[in-house]
ZATORTOR-975855 format. One line per field, with one value per atom (N, C-alpha, C): residue number from 1; residue in three letters; y, x, z. Coordinates in nm, 3 decimals, m for minus. Layout:
<rs>
nr = NUM;...
rest = Ala;...
y = Y;...
x = X;...
z = Z;...
</rs>
This chain:
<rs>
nr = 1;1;1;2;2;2;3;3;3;4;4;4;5;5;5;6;6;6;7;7;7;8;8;8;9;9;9;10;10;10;11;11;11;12;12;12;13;13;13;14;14;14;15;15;15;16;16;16;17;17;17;18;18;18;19;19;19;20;20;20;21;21;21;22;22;22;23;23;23;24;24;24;25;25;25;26;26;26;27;27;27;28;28;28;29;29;29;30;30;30;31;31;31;32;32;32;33;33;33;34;34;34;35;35;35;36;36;36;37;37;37;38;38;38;39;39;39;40;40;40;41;41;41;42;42;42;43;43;43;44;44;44;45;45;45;46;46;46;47;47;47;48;48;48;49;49;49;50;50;50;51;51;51;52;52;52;53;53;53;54;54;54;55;55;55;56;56;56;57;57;57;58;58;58;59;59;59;60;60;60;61;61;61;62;62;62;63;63;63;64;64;64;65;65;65;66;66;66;67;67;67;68;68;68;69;69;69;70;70;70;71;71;71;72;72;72;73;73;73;74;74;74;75;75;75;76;76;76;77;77;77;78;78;78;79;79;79;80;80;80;81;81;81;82;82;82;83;83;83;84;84;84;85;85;85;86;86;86;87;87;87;88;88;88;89;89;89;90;90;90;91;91;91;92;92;92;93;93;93;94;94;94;95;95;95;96;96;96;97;97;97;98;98;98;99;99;99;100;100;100;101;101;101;102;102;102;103;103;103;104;104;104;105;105;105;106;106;106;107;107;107;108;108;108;109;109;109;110;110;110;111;111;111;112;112;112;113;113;113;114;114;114;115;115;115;116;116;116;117;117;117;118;118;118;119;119;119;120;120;120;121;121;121;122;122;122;123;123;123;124;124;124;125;125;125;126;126;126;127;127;127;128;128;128;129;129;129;130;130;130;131;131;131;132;132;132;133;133;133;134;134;134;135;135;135;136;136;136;137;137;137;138;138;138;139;139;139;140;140;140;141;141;141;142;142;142;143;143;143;144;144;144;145;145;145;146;146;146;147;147;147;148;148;148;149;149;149;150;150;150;151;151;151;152;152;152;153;153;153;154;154;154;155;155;155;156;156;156;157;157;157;158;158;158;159;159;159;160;160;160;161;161;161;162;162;162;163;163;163;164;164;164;165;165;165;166;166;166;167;167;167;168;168;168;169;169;169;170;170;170;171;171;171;172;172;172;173;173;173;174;174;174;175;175;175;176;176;176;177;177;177;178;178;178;179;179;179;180;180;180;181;181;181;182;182;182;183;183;183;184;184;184;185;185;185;186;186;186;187;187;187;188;188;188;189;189;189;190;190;190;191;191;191;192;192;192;193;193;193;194;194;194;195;195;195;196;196;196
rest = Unk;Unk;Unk;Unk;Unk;Unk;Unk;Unk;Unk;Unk;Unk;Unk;Unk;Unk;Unk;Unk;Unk;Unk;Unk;Unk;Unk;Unk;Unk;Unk;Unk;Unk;Unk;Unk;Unk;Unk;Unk;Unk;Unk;Unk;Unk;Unk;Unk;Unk;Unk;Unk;Unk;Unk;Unk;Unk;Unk;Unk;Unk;Unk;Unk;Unk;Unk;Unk;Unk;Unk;Unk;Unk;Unk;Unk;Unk;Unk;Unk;Unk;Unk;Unk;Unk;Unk;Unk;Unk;Unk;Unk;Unk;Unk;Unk;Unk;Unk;Unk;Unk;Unk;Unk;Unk;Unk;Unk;Unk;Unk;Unk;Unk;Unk;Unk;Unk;Unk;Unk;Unk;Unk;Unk;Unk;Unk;Unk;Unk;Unk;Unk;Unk;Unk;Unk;Unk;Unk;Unk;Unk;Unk;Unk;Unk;Unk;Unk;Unk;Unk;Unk;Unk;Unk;Unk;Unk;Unk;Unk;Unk;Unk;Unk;Unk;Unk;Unk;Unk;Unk;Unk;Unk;Unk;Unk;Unk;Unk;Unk;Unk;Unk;Unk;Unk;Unk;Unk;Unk;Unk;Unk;Unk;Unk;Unk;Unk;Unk;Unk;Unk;Unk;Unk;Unk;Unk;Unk;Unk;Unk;Unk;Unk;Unk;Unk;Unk;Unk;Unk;Unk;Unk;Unk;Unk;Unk;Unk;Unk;Unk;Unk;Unk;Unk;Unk;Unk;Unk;Unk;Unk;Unk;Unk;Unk;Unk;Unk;Unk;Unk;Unk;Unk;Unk;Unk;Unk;Unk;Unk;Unk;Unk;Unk;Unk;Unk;Unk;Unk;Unk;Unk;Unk;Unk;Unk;Unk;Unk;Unk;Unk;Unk;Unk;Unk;Unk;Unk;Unk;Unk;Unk;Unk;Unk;Unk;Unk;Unk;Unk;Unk;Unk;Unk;Unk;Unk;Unk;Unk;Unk;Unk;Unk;Unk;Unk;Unk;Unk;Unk;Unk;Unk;Unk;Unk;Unk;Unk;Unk;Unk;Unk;Unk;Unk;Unk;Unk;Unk;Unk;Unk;Unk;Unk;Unk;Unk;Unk;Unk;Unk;Unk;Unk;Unk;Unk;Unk;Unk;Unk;Unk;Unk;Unk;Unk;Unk;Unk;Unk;Unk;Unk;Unk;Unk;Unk;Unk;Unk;Unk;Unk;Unk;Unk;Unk;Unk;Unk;Unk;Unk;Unk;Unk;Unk;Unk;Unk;Unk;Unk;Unk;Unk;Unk;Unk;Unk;Unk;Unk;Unk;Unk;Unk;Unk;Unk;Unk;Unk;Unk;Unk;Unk;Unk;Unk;Unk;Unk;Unk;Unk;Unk;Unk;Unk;Unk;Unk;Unk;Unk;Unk;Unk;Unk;Unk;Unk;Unk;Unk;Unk;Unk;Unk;Unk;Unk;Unk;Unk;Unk;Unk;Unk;Unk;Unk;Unk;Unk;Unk;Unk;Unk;Unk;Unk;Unk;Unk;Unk;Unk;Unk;Unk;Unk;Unk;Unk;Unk;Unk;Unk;Unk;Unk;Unk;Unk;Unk;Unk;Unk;Unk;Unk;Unk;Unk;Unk;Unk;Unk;Unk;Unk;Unk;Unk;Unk;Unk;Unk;Unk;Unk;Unk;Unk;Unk;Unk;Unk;Unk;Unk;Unk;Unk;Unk;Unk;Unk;Unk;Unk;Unk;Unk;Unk;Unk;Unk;Unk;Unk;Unk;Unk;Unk;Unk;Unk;Unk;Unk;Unk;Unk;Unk;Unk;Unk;Unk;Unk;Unk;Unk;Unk;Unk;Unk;Unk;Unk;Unk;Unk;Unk;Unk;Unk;Unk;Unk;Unk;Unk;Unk;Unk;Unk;Unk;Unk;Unk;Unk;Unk;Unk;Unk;Unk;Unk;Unk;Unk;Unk;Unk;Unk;Unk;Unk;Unk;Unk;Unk;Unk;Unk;Unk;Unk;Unk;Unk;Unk;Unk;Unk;Unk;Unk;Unk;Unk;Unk;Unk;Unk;Unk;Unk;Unk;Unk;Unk;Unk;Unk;Unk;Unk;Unk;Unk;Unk;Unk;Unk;Unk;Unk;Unk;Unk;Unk;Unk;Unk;Unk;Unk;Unk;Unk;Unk;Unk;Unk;Unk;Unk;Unk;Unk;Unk;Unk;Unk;Unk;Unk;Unk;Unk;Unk;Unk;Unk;Unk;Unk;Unk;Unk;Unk;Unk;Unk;Unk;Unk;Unk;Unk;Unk;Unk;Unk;Unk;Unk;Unk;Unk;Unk;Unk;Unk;Unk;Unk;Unk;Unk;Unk;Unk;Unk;Unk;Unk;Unk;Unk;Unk;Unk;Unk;Unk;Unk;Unk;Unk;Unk;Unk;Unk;Unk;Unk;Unk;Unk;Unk;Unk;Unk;Unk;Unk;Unk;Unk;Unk;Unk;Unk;Unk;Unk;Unk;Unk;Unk;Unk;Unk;Unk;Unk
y = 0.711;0.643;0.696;0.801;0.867;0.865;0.899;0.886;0.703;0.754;0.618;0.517;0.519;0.440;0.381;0.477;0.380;0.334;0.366;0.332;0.192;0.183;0.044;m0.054;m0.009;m0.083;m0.142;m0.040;m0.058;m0.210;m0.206;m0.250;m0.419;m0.406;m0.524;m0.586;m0.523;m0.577;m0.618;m0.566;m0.594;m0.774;m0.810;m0.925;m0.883;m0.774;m0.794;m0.821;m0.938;m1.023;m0.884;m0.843;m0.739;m0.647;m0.597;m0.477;m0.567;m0.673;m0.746;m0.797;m0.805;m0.797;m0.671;m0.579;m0.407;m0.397;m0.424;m0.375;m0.423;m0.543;m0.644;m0.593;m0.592;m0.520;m0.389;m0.286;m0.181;m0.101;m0.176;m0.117;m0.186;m0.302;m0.377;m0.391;m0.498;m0.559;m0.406;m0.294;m0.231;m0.158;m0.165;m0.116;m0.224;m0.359;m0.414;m0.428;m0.448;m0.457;m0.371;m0.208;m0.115;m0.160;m0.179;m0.184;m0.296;m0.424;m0.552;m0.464;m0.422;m0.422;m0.298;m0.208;m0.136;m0.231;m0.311;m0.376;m0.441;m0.500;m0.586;m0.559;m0.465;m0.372;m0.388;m0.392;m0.375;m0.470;m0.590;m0.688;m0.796;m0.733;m0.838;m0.951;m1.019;m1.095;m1.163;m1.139;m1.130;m1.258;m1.331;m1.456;m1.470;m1.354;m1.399;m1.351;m1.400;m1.376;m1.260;m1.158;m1.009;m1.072;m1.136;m1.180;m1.300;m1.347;m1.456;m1.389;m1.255;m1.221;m1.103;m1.078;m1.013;m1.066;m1.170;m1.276;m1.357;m1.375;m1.404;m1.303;m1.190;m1.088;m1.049;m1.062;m1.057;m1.124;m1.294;m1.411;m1.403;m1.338;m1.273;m1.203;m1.068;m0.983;m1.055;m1.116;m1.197;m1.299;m1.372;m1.432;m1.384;m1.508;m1.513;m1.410;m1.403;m1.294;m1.139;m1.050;m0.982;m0.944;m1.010;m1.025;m0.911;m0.907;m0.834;m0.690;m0.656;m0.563;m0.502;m0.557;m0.469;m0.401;m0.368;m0.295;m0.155;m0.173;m0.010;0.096;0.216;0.269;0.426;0.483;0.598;0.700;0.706;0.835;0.834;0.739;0.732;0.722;0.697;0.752;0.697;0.699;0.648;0.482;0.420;0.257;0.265;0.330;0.300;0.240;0.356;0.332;0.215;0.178;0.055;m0.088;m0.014;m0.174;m0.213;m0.081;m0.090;m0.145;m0.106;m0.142;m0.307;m0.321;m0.483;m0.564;m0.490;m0.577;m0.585;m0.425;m0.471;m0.561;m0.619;m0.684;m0.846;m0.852;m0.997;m1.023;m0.934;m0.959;m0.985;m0.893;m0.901;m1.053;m1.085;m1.209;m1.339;m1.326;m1.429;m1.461;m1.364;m1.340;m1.467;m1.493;m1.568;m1.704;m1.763;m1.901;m1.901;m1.887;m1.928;m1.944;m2.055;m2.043;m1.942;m1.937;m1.858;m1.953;m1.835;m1.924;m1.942;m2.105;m2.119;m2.044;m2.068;m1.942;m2.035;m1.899;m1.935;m2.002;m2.088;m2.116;m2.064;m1.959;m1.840;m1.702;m1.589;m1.512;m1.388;m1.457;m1.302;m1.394;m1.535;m1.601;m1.548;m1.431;m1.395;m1.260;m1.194;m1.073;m1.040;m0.965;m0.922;m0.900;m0.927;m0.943;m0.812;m0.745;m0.579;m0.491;m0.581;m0.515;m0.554;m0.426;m0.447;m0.404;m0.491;m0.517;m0.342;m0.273;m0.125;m0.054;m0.013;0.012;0.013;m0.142;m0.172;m0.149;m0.177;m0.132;m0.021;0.078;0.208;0.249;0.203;0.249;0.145;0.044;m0.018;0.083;0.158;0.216;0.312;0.430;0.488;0.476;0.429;0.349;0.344;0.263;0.208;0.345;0.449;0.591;0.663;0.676;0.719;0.642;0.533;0.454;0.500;0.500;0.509;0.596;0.712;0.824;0.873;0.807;0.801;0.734;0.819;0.751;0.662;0.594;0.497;0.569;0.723;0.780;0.789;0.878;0.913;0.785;0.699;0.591;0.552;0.545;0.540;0.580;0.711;0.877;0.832;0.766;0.764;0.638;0.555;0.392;0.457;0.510;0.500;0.640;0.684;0.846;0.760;0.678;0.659;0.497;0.411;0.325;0.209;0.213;0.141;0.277;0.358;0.518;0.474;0.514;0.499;0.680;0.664;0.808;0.836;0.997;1.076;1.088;1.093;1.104;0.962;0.848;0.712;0.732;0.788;0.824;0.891;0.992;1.076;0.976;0.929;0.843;0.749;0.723;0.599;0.683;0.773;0.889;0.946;0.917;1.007;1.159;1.263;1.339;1.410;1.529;1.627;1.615;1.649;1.634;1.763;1.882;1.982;1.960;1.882;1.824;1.705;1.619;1.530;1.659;1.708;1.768;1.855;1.948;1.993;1.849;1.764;1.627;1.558;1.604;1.512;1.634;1.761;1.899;1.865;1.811;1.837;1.707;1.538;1.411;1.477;1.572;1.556;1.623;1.754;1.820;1.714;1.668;1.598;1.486;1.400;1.294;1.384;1.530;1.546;1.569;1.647;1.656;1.566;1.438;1.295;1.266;1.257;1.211;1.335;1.442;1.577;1.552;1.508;1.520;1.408;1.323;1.155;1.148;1.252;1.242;1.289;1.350;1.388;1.258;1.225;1.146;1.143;1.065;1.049;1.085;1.089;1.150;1.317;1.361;1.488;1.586;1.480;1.544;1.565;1.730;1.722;1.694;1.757;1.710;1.766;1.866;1.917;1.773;1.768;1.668;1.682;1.589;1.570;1.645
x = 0.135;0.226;0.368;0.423;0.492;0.617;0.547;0.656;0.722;0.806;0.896;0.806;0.688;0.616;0.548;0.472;0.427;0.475;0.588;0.646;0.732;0.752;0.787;0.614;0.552;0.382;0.367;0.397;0.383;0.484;0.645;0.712;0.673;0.678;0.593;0.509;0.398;0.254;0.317;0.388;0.437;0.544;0.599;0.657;0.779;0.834;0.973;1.041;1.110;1.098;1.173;1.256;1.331;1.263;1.175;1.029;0.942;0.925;0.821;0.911;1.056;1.078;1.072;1.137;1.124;1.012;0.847;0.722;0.756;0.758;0.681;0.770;0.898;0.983;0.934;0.971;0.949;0.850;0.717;0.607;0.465;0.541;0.373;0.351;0.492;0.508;0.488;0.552;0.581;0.373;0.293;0.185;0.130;0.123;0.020;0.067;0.188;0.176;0.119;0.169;0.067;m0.065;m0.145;m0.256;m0.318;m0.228;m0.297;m0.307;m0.141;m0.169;m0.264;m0.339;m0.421;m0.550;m0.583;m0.688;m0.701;m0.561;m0.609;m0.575;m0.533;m0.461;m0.609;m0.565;m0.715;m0.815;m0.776;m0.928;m0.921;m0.978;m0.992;m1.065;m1.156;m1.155;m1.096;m0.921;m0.862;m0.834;m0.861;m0.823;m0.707;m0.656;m0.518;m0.389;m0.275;m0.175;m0.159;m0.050;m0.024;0.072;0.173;0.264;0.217;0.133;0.057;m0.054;m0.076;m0.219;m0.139;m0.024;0.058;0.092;0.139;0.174;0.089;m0.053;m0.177;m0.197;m0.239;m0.327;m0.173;m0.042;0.038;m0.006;m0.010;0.000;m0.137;m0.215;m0.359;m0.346;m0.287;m0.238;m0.193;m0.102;0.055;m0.037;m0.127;m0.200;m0.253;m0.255;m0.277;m0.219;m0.027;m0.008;m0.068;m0.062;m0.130;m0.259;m0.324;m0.468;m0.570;m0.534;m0.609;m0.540;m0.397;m0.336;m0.396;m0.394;m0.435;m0.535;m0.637;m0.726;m0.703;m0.584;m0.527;m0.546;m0.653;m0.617;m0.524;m0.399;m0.319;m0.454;m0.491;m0.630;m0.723;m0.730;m0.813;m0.778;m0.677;m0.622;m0.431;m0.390;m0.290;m0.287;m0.175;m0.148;m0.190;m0.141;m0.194;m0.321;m0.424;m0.525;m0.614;m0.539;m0.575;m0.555;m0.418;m0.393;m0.466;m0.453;m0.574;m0.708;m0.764;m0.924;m0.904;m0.787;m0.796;m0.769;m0.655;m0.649;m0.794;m0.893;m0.946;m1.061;m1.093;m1.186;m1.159;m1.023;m0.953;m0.990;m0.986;m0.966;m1.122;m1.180;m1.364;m1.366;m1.369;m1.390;m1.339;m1.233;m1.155;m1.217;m1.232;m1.262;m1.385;m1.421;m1.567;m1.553;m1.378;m1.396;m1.253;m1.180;m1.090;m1.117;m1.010;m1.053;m1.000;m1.003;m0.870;m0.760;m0.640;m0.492;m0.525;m0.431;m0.398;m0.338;m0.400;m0.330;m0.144;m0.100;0.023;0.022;0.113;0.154;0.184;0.313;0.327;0.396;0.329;0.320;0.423;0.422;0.509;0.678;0.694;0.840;0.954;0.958;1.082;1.085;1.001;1.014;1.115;1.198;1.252;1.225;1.268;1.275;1.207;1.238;1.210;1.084;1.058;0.897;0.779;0.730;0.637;0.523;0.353;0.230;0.176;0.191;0.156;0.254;0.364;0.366;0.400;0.332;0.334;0.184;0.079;m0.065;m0.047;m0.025;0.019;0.061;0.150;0.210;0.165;0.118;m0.013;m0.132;m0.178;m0.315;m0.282;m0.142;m0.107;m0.112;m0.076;m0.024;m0.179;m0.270;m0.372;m0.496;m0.428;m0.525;m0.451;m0.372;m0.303;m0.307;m0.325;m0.359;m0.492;m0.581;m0.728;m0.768;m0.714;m0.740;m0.690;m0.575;m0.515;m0.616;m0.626;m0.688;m0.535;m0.560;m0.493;m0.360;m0.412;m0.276;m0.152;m0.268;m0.162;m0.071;m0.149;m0.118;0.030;0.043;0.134;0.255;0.210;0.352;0.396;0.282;0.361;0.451;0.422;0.472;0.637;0.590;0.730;0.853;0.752;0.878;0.912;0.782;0.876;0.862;0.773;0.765;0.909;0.916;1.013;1.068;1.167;1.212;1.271;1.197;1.262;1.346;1.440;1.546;1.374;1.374;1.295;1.252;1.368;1.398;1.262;1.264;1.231;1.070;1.026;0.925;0.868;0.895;0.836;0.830;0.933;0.904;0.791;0.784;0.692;0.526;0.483;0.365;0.367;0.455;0.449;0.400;0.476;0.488;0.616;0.615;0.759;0.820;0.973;1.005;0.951;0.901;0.893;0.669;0.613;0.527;0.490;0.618;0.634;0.687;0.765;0.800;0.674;0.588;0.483;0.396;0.356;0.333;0.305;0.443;0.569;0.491;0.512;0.469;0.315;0.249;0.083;0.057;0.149;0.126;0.152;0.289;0.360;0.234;0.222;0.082;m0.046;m0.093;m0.160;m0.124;m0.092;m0.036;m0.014;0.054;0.074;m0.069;m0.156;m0.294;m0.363;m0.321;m0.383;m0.314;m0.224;m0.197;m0.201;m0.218;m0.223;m0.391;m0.486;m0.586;m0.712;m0.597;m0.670;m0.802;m0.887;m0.999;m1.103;m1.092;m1.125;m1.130;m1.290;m1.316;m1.234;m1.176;m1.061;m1.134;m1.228;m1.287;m1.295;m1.282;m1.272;m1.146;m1.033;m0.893;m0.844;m0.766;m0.746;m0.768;m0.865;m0.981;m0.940;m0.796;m0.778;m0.654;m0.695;m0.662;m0.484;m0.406;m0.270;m0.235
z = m2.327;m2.237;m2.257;m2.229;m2.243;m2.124;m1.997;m1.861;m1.849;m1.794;m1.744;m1.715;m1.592;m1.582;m1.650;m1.732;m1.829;m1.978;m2.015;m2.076;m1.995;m1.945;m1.872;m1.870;m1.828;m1.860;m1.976;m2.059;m2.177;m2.236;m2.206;m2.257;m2.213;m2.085;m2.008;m2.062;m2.055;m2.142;m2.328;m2.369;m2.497;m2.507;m2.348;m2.340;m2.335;m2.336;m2.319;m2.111;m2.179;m1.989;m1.888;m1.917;m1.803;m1.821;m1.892;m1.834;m1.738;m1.773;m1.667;m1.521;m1.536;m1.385;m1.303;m1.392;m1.345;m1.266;m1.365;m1.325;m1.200;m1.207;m1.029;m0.957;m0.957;m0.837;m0.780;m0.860;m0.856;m0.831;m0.916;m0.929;m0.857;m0.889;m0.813;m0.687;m0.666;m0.531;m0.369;m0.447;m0.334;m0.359;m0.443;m0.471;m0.400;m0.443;m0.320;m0.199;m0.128;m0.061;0.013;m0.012;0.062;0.075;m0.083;m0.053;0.041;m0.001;0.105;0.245;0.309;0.397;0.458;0.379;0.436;0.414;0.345;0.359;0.477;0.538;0.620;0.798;0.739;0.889;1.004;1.108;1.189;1.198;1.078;1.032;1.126;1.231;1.355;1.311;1.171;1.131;1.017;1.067;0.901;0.871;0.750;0.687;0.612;0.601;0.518;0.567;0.517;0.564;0.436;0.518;0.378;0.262;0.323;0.207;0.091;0.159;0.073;0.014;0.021;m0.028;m0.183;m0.121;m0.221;m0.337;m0.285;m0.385;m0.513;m0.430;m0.485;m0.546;m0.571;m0.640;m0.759;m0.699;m0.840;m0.936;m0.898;m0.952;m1.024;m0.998;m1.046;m1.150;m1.123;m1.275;m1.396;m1.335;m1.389;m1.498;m1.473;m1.542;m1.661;m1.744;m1.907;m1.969;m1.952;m2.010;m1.968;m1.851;m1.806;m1.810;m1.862;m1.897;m1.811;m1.654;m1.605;m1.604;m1.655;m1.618;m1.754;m1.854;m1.973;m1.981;m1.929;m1.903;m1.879;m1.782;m1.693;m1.853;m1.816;m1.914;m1.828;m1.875;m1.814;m1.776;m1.900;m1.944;m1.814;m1.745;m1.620;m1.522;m1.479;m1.381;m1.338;m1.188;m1.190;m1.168;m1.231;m1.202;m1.047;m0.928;m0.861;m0.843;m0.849;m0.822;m0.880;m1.017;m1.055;m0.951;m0.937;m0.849;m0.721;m0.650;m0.552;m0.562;m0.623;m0.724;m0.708;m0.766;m0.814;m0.686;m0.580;m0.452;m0.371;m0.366;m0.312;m0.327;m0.463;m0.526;m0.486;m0.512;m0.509;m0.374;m0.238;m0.128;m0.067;m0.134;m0.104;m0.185;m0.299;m0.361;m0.287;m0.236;m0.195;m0.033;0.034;0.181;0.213;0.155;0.189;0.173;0.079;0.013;0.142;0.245;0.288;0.414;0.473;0.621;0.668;0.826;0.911;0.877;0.891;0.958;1.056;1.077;1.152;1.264;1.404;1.557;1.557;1.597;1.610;1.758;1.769;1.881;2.009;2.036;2.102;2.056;1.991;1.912;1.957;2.111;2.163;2.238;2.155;2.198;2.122;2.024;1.919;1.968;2.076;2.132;2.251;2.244;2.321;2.440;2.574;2.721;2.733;2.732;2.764;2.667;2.597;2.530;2.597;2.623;2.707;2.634;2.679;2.569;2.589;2.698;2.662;2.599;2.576;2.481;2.282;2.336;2.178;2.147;2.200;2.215;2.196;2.263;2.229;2.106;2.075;1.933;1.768;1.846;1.726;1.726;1.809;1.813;1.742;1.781;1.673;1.529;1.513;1.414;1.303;1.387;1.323;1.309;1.426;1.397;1.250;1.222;1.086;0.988;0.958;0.877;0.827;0.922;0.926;0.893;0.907;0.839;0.714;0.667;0.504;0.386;0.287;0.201;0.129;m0.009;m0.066;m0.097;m0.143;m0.219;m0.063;m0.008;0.128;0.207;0.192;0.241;0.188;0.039;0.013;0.005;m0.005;0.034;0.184;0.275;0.413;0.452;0.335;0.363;0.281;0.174;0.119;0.172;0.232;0.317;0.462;0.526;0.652;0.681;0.637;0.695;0.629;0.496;0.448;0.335;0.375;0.316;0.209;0.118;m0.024;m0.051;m0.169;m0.190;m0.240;m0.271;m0.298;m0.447;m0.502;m0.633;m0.681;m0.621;m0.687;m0.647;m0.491;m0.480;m0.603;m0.596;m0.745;m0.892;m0.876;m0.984;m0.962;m0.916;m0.875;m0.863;m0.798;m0.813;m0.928;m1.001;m1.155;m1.103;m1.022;m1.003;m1.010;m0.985;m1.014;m0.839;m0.827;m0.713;m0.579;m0.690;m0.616;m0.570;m0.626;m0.637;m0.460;m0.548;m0.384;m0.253;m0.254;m0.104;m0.073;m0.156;m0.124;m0.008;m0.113;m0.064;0.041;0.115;0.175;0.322;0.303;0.400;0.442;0.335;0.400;0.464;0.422;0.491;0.651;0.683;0.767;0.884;0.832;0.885;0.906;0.862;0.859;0.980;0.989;1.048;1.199;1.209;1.344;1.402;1.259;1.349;1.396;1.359;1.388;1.525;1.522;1.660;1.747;1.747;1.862;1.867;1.792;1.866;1.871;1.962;2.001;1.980;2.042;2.075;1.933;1.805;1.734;1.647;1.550;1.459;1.366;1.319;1.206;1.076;1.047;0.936;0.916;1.008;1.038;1.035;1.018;1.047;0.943;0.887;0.774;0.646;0.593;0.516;0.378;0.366;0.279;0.165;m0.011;m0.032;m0.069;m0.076;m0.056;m0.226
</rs>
């Protein structure tokens, strides 16, 4: 445990309290939320709300003294992929004991006069074809370059990669993503098959 990251893991899991706010800011919160929300992106039978499901699977780790976080071994792979693992277990486990939310009332009254349902359909379908074709890692390089742009420098930190590492990265998401949307008609399993 040598890099920043896990040397902050480390310090965390050891109890010292400002490593354990660091982790959750920095490290968790922006990790599940990706992952919730690729779990639940699309789940035309979805039962949970994302911010409440974020919150839950922290409050999950966070328990008995990190109890479930201690497991993460570096040697096997990245924190990511741990955390992923664990959202999507929590979310399969949980999925079967909750109701639906509650339907909102009127879903499209905080929308602006001038948005119109094609092209937000439009650019949800987008949206949900690039998603769909990202595995977990990619997913994340694209949430944190465009969807909520983190500096570059913090990206890398956060992938425990080199900066010249991420912009390689950063070149094959970008490729990638245009081949997704230039060719609508092509199986998303099929697009860009080479790994990030």
């Amino acid at each position: 445990m040598s890099d920043p990251v896990h040397a902050l893991l480390r310090d965390a899991l050891a109890g010292d309290r400002a490593s354990e706010i660091r982790l959750i800011r920095e490290l968790l919160v922006p990790l599940l939320d990706a992952a919730v929300s690729k779990h639940l992106f699309g789940n035309t039978k979805r039962r949970f709300d994302k911010e409440d499901v974020v919150q839950e699977v922290l409050a999950h780790l966070c328990e008995n003294r990190w109890e479930r976080l201690r497991p993460y071994d570096p040697a096997r792979g990245a924190l990511s992929t741990y955390v992923w693992a664990v959202t999507r277990h929590w979310i399969r486990d949980h999925g079967r004991r909750r109701a639906p939310p509650d339907p909102i009332e009127d879903p499209e009254r905080e929308l602006p006069p001038d948005s119109g349902p094609e092209g937000d359909a439009e650019q949800a379908e987008m949206l949900r074809r690039v998603l769909d074709a990202l595995d977990e890692d990619k997913l994340l390089l694209f949430r944190w370059t465009y969807l909520e742009p983190l500096e570059r420098p913090e990206i890398a930190r956060r992938l425990q990669i080199s900066m010249e590492a991420l912009y390689r990265r950063i070149q094959r998401l970008e490729a990638l993503v245009k081949s997704i949307l230039s060719n609508p008609e092509a199986p998303v399993h099929t697009i860009g098959e080479s790994p990030l």
